[in-house]
C-alpha positions in Angstrom: 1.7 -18.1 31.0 2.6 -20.0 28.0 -1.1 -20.7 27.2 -1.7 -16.9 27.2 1.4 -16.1 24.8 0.2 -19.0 22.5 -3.3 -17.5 22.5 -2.2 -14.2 22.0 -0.3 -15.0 19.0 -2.8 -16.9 17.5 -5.6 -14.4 17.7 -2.9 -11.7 15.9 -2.7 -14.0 13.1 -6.1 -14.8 12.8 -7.0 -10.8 12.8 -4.4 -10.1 10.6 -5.6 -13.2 7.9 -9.0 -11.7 8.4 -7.8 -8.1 7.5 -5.4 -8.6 5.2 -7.6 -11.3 3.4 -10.2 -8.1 2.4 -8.2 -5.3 1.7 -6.9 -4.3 -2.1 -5.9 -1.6 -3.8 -8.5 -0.1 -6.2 -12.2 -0.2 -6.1 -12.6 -2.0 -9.1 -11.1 -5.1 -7.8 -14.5 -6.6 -6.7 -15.9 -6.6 -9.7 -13.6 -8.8 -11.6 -13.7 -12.3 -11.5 -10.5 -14.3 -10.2 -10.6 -16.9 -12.3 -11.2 -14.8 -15.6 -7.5 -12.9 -14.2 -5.7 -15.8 -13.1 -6.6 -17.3 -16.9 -5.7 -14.2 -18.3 -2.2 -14.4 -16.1 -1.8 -17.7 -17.6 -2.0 -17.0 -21.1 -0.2 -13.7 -21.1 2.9 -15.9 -19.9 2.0 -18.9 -22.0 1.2 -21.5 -19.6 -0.1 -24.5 -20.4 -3.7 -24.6 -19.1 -4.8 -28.3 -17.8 -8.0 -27.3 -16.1 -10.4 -24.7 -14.1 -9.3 -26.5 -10.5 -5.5 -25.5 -11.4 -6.4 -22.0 -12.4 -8.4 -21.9 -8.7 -5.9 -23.4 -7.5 -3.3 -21.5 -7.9 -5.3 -18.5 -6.4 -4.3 -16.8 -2.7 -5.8 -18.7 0.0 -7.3 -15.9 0.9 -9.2 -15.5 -2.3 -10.2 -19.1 -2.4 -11.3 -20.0 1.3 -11.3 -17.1 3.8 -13.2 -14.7 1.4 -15.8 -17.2 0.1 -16.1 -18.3 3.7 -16.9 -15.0 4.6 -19.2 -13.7 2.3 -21.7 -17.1 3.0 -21.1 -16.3 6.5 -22.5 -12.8 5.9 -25.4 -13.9 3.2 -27.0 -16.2 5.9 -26.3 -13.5 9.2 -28.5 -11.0 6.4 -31.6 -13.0 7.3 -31.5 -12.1 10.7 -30.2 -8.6 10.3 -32.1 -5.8 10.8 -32.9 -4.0 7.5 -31.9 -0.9 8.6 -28.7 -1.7 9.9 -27.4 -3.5 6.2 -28.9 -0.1 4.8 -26.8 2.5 7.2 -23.6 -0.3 6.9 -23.8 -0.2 3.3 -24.3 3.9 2.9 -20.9 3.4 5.3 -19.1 1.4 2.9 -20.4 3.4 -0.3 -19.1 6.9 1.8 -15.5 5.4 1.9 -15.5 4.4 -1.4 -15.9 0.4 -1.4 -12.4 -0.3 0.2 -12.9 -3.7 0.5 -14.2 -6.4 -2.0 -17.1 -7.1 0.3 -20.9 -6.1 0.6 -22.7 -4.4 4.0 -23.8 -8.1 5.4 -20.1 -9.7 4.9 -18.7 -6.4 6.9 -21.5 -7.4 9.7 -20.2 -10.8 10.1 -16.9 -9.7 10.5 -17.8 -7.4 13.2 -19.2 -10.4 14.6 -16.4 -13.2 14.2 -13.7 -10.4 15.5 -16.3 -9.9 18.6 -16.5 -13.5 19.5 -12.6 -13.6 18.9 -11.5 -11.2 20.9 -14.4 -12.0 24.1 -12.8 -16.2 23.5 -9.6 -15.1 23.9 -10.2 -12.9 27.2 -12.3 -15.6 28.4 -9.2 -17.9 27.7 -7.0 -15.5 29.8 -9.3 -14.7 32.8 -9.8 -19.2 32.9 -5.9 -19.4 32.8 -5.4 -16.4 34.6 -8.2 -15.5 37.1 -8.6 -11.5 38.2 -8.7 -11.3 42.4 -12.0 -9.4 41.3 -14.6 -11.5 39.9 -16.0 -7.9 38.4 -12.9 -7.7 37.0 -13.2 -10.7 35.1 -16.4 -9.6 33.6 -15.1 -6.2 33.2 -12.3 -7.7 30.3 -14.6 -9.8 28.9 -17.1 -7.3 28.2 -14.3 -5.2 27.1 -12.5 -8.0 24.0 -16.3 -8.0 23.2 -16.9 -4.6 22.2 -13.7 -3.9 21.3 -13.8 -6.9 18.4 -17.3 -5.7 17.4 -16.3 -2.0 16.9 -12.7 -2.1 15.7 -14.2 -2.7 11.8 -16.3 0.1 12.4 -13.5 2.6 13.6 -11.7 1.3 10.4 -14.9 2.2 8.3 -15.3 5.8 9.8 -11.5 6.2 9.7 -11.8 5.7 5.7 -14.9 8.0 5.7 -13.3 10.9 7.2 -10.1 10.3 4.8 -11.6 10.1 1.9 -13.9 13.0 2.3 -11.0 15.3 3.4 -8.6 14.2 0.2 -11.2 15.2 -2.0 -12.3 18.4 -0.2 -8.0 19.4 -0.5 -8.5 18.3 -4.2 -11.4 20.2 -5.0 -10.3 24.0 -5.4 -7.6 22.8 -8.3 -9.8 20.4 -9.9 -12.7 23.2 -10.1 -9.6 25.2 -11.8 -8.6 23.0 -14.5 -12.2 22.1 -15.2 -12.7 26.1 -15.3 -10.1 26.5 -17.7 -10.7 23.2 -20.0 -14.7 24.7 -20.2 -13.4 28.3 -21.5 -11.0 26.7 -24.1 -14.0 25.4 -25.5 -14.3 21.8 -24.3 -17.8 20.6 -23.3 -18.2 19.7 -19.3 -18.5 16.1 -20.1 -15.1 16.3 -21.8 -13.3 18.6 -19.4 -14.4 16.0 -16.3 -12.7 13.5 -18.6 -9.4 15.5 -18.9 -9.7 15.9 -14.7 -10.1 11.7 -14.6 -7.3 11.5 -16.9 -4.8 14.1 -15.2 -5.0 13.1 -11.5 -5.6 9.7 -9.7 -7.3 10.3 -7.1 -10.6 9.9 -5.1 -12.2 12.9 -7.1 -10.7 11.8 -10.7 -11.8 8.2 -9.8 -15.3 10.0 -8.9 -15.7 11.6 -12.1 -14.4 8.5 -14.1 -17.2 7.0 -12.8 -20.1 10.0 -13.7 -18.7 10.2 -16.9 -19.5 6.3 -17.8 -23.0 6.4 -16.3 -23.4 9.2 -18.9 -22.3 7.3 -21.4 -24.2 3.9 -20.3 -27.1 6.6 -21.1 -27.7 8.3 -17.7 -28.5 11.7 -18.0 -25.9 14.2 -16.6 -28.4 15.8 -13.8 -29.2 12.2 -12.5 -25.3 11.2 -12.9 -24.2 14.3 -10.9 -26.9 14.1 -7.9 -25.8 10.4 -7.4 -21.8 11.5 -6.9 -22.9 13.6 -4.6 -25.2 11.2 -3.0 -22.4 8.6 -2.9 -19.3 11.3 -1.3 -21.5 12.8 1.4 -19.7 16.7 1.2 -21.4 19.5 1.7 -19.2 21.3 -1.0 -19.7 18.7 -3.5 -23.5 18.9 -3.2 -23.2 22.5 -3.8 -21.1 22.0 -6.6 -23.7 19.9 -8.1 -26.7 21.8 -7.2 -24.9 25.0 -9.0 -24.3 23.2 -12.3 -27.7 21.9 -12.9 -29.5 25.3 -12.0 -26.7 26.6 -14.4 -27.7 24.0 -17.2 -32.0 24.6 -16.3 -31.1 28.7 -16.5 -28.4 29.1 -19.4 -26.2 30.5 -17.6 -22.8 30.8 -18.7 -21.0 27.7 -17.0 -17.5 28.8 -17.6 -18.7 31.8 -15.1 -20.7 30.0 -12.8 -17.2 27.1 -12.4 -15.6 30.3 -11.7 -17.5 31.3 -9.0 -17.3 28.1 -7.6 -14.1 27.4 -7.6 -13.2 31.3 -6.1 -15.4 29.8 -3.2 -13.5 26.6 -3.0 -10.5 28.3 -2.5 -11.3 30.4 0.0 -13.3 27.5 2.5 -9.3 25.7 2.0 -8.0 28.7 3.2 -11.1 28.7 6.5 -10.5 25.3 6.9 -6.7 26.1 7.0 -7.1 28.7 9.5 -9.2 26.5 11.7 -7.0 24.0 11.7 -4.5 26.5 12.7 -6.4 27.5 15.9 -7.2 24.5 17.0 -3.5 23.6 17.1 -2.7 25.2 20.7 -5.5 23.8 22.7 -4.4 19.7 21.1 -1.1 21.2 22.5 -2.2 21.4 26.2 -2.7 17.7 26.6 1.0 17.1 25.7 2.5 20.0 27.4 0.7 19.0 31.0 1.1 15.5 30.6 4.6 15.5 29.5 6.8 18.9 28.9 5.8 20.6 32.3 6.4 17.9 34.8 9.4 17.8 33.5 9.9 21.1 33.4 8.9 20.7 37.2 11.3 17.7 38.1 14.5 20.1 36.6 13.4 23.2 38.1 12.4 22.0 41.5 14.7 18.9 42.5 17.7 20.8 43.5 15.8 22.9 45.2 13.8 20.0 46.9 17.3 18.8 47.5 18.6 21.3 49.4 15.5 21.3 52.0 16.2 18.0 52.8 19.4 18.5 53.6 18.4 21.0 55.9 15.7 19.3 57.6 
């Protein structure tokens, strides 16, 4: 029993190193180079600087061994990966934004380490502790195994689904202030600016990042159609396709934002109402699992009570 607890623990801490080792904060975090931060730590305090190996040193071990490790792991599984799974795993990873500082192969090989984690560690169990079925036994393996390999990818879809619904709720009042910074006279390029500026957000950081394409020289067509490409909403591609028609017609774009952002509004307010009837049926599974046999126990014990008694 004490093997189990010791195994349990360990896997826990090896998940969590794993996890915790890949996560950050913003999405520009993979592109910056450790060692050009940790240097640029060091002189902003005024460190004396010895050497490169005291910089790396000095880095998380997480950032010097686990992520590294990783990654190399990933580059040589990428050989014998099929194409089109790195290609749908990194459309995944683009979709939620790049939350973690790794690329489409180094997410497969995590799915893979965790899968041979968690399917060790139930094999550990059912050796110490052996089921009276030998299905059984089977049964849990199986189980650690597809559980390890799919937990990073409920985590990916999980980070989809958020993203995409924070900027779908952002959305109507961005449309406005971009509406109302194009009829005070500013340019479209300049009012996405203002929006970037405003708000931090996925949607600001979204047009922060169309509005340096355009100025890396991208045109603004080509520079729009890949945002939407890279968010995957329905609303956003319309959005999209509206302002280059505008731009290819000469239509008015301060009227044309206006129209769209009337129509954003009211698909918050649908989506709002839908939400609103779906809430009684997710209430049924609660209520019949848990307020009415309660409900039950009160109403009906005394009376259950008072039968036996006179039986």
């Amino acid at each position: 029993m004490g093997l189990i607890i010791f195994g349990a623990v360990l896997l826990l801490v090896v998940i969590a190193v794993v996890v915790f080792s890949v996560r950050r904060n913003t999405t520009d975090v993979a592109d910056d180079d450790p060692l050009q931060t940790r240097l640029a730590e060091f002189i902003q305090r005024g460190d004396d600087v010895n050497s490169l190996e005291e910089i790396e040193l000095s880095q998380p071990f997480s950032e010097r061994v686990l992520i590294p490790f990783v990654r190399r792991l990933g580059e040589f599984s990428a050989r014998f990966t099929p194409q089109k799974l790195v290609q749908d795993t990194a459309r995944k990873l683009e979709l939620a934004g790049h939350p973690w500082p790794i690329d489409a192969p180094t997410f497969l090989a995590i799915r893979f380490i965790l899968a041979l984690a968690l399917g060790g560690f139930m094999i550990t169990v059912v050796a110490i502790a052996p089921p009276a079925n030998s299905s059984d036994a089977f049964l849990y393996i199986g189980g650690g195994i597809f559980g390890g390999f799919f937990i990073p990818h409920l985590m990916l879809t999980s980070r989809i689904t958020r993203r995409q619904t924070e900027i779908r709720k952002a959305m109507p009042d961005a449309l406005d202030l971009l509406t109302i910074c194009v009829e005070a006279g500013l340019g479209f390029d300049a009012a996405m600016s203002k929006i970037s500026a405003k708000w931090e957000n996925e949607l600001s950081l979204a047009f922060a990042r169309t509005i340096r394409e355009v100025q890396l020289g991208k045109t603004r067509r080509e520079s729009l159609k890949d945002m939407a490409d890279r968010l995957g909403i329905p609303e956003m591609s319309s959005f999209v396709a509206a302002i280059i028609q505008s731009e290819m017609l000469g239509v008015s774009m301060a009227r044309v934002l206006r129209i769209q952002s009337d129509q954003m509004r009211v698909k918050r307010r649908q989506r709002a109402e839908e939400a609103a009837h779906k809430a009684p049926v997710k209430m049924i599974i609660p209520m019949a699992l848990l307020i009415f046999p309660s409900i039950m126990i009160i109403i009906l014990t005394p009376a259950a009570l008072q039968i036996a008694g006179a039986l």
